[in-house]
C-alpha positions as CSV (number, residue, x, y, z in Angstrom):
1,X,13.9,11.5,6.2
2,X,12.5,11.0,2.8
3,X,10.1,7.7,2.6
4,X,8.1,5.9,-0.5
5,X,4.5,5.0,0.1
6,X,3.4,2.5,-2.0
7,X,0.3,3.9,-2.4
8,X,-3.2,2.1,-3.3
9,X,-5.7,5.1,-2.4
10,X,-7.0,2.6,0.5
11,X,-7.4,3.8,4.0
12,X,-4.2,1.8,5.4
13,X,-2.2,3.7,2.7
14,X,-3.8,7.0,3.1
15,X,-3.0,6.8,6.9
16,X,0.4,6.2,6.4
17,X,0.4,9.2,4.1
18,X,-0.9,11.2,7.1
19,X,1.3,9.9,9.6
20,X,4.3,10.6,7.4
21,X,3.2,14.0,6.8
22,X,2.5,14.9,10.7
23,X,6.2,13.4,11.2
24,X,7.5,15.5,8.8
25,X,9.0,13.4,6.5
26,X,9.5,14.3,3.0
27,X,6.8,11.7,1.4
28,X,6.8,10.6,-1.9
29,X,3.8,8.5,-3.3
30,X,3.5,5.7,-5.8
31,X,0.7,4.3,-7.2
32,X,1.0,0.8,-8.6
33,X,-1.9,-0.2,-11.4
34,X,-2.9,-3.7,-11.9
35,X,-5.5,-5.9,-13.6
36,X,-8.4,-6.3,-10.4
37,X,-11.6,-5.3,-9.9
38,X,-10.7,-2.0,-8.1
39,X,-8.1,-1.0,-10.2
40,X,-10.1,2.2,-12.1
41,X,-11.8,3.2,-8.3
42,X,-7.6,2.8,-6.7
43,X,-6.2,5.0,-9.4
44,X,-9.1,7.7,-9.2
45,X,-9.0,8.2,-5.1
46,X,-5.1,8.2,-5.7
47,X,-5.3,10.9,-7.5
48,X,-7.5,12.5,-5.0
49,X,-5.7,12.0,-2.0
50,X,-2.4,13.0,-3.5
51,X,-4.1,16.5,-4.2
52,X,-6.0,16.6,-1.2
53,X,-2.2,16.1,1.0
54,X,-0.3,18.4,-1.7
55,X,1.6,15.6,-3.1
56,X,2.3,14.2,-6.5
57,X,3.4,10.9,-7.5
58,X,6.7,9.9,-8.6
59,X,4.8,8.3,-11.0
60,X,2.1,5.7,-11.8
61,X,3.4,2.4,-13.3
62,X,1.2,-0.1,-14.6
63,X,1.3,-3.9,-15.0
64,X,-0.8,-4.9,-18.1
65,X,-0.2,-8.4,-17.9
66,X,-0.3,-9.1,-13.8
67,X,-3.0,-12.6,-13.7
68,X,-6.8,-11.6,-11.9
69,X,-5.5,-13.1,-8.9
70,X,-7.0,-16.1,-6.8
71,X,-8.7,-16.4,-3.7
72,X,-6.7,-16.4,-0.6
73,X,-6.8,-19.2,2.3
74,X,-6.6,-17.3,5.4
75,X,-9.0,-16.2,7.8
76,X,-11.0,-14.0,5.9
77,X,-12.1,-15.9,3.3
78,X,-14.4,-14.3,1.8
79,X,-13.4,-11.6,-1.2
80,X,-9.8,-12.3,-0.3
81,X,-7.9,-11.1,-3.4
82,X,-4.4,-12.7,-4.3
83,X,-1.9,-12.0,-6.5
84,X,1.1,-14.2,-5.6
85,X,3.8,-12.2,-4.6
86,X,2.2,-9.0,-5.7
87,X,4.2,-7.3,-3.2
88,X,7.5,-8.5,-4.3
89,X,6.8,-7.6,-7.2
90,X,5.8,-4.2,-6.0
91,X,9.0,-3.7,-3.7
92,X,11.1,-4.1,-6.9
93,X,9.6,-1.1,-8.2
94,X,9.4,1.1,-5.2
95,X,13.1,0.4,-5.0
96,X,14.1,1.7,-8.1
97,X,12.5,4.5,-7.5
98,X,13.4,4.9,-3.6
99,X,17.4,5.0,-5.1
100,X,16.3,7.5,-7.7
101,X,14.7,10.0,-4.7
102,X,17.2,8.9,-2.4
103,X,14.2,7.6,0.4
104,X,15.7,5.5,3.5
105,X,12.6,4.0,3.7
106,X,10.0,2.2,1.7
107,X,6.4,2.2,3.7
108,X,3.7,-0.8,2.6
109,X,0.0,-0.6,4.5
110,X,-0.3,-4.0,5.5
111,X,-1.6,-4.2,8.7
112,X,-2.2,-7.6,11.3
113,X,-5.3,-8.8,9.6
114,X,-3.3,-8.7,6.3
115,X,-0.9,-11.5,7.8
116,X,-3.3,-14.1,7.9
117,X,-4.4,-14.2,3.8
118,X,-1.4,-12.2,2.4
119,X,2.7,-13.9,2.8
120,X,3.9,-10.8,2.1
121,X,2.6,-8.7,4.2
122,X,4.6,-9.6,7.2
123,X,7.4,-8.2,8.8
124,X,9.4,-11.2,8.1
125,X,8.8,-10.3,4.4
126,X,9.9,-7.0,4.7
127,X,13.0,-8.1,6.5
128,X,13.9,-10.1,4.2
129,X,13.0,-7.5,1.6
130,X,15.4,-5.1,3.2
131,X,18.5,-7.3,3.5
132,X,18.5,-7.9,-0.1
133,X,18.7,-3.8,-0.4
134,X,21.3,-3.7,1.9
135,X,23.3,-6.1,0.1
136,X,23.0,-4.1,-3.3
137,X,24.7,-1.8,-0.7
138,X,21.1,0.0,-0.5
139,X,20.6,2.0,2.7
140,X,16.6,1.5,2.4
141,X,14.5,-0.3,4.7
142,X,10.8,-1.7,3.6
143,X,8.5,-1.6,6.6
144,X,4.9,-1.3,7.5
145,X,4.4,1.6,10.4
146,X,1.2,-0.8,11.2
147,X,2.8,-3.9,11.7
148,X,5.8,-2.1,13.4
149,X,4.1,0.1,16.0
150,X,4.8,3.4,15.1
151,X,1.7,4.2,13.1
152,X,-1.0,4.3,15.5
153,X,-3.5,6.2,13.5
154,X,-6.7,4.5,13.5
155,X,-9.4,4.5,10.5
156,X,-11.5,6.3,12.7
157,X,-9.0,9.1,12.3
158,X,-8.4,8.7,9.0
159,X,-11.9,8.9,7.7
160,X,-12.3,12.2,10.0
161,X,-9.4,13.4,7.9
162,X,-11.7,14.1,4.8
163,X,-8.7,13.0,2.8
164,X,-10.4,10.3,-0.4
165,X,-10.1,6.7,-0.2
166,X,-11.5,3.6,-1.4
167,X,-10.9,0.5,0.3
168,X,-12.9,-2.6,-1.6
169,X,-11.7,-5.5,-3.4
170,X,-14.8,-6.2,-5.4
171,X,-16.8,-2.9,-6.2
172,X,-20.1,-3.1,-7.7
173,X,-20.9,0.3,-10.2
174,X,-17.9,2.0,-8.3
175,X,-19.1,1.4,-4.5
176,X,-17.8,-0.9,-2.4
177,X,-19.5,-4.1,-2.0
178,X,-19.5,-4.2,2.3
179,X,-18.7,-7.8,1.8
180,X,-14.8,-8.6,1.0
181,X,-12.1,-8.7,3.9
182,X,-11.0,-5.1,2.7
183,X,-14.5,-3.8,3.4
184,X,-14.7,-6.0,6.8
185,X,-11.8,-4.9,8.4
């Protein structure tokens, strides 16, 4: 089975990389660029992580005119980054491509603490996200192996990896700032 990551460079993403590797599914990355404060430290670990896991991407698109974002509501209120419907926005793109490298499935790393601050990270979401494929007659699913069940790798395992990654919404000087929900999870 061949599957699109959507593919920060964060440890959620990283993981599903890994999983999808130890499955053996033919993985194909893609790195989505956009004005925040991580946006130089995502693309840099991307390109470290692909390397490190002998892939490359697809390719790299970037949105030069995506808004700062505002701060979420939900239960981690502090450093909650949102970009309204950044992941719709996101799925549009992964499914051109997905069509292009005939993938079944499109993976997204949101996991059950993203629910609370982020709409579009929940399986409902993705559902939805899915039947519109399948009514472009689309065999592709959107799903997130967290949210789902069938990902069960922990950080823990992915930081023993050695495999890059940089999970911070607000980095000070290119380190993480230990504060926002990204760095508290």
């Amino acid at each position: 089975m061949k599957v699109l990551i959507l593919f920060s460079g964060g440890i959620d993403s990283v993981g599903l990389a890994l999983h999808a590797l130890e499955s053996g599914f033919e993985v194909y990355l893609l790195h989505l660029s956009y004005f925040h404060p991580a946006q130089d430290e995502e693309a840099q670990v991307s390109d470290q992580a692909a390397g490190q896991l002998a892939l490359r991407y697809p390719d790299r698109v970037t949105y030069s005119n995506v808004p700062h974002g505002i701060k979420a509501r939900g239960m981690f209120r502090v450093g909650a980054r949102y970009t309204p419907m950044r992941n719709l926005s996101f799925l549009g793109v992964a499914s051109t491509y997905a069509v292009v490298y005939r993938c079944q499935e499109i993976w997204v790393g949101a996991t059950e603490l993203d629910q609370a601050d982020y709409a579009d990270c929940r399986p409902e979401f993705f559902g939805l996200f899915s039947t519109i494929l399948w009514q472009q007659l689309f065999d592709i699913r959107v799903r997130s192996p967290y949210l789902d069940g069938d990902c069960t790798l922990t950080r823990a395992e992915v930081r023993e990896s050695g495999v890059s990654w940089f999970s911070c919404y607000e980095p000070k000087f290119g380190e993480a700032c230990g504060v926002c929900n990204s760095c508290l999870q």
